[in-house]
C-alpha positions as CSV (number, residue, x, y, z in Angstrom):
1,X,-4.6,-62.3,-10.7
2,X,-1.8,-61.2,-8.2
3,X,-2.7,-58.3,-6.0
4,X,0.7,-58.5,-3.7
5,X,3.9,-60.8,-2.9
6,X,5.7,-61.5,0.2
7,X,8.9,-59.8,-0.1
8,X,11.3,-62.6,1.4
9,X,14.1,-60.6,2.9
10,X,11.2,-58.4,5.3
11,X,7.7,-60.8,5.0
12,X,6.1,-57.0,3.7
13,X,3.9,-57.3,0.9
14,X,5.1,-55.9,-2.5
15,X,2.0,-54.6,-4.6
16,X,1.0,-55.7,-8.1
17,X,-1.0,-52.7,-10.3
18,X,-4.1,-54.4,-9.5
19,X,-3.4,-54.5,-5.5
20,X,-2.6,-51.2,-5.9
21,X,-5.1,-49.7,-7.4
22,X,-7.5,-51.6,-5.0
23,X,-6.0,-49.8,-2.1
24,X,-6.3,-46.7,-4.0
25,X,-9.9,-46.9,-4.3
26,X,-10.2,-48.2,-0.6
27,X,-8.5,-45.5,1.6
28,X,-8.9,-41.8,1.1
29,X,-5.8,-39.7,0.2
30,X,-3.2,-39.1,1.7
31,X,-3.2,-42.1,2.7
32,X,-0.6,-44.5,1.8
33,X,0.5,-42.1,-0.8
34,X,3.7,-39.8,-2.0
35,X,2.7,-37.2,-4.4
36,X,4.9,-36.6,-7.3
37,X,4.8,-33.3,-9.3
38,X,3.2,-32.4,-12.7
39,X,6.8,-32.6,-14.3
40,X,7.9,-36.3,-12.5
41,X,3.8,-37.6,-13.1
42,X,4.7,-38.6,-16.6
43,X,8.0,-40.4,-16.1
44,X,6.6,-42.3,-13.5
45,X,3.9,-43.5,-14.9
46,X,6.2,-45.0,-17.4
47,X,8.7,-46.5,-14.8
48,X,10.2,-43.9,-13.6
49,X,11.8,-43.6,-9.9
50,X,10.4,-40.8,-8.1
51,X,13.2,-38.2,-6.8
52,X,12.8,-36.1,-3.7
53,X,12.9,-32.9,-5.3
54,X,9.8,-34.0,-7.3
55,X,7.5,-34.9,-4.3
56,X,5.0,-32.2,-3.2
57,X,2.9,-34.4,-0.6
58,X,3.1,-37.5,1.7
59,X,1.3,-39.8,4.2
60,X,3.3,-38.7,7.5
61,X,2.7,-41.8,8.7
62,X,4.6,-44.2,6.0
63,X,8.6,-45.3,7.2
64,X,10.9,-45.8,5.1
65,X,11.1,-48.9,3.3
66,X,7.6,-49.4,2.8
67,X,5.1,-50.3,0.3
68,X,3.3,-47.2,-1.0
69,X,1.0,-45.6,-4.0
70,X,2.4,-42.9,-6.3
71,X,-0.1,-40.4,-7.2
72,X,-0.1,-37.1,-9.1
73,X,-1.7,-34.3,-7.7
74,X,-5.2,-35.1,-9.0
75,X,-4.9,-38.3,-7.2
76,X,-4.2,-40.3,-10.1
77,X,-2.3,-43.6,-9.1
78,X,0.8,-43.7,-11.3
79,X,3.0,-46.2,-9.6
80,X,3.7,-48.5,-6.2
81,X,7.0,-48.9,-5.1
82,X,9.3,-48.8,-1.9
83,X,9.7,-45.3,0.1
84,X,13.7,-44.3,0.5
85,X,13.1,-41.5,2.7
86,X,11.0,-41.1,5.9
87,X,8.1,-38.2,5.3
88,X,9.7,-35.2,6.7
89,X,13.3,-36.4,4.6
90,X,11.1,-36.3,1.2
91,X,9.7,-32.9,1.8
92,X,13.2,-31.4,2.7
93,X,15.6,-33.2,0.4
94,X,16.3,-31.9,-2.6
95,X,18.2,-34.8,-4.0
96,X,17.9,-38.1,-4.2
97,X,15.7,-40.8,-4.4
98,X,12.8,-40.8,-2.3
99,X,11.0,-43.6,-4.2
100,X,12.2,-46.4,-6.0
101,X,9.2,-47.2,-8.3
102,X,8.3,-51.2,-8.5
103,X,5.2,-51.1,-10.8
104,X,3.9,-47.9,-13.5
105,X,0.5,-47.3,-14.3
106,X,1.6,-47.5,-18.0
107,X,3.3,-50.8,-18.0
């Protein structure tokens, strides 16, 4: 099965579910992770972008533009997808996108 793809415009590596959820299990959080709220949690698990104004913890030490795991705040992966926003701009936005899903937990 496919854990990631080189993403040909940057040569970063674009998670499948199964790469992501291997790199869940591996690192500890927060690492590698933007937390969405209760409220955004179901939405993104079905697809769903995840909005600044929804996230309520991050890794400070993603950029944006990479590859990162969406959790809820139990931890739950719910999503990979690309980071919008540097750290400190998803914790103090209130609008806009900070995530742009790629994969959902329920698809």
């Amino acid at each position: 099965e496919r854990i990631a793809t080189v993403r040909a415009s940057d040569n970063l590596l674009t998670l499948s579910m199964l790469g992501a959820s291997r790199l869940h299990a591996l690192f500890l959080s927060p690492r590698l992770r933007v937390v969405a709220s209760e409220d955004a949690a179901p939405f993104i698990a079905k697809g769903g972008n995840l909005f600044a104004k929804h996230v309520v913890g991050v890794d400070e030490e993603i950029r944006a533009g990479e590859e990162v795991l969406i959790v809820d705040c139990q931890d739950r992966l719910l999503a990979t997808g690309t980071t919008v926003l540097a750290p400190q701009e998803m914790l103090q936005i209130k609008r806009g996108l900070a995530v742009q899903a790629r994969k959902a937990a329920e698809h």
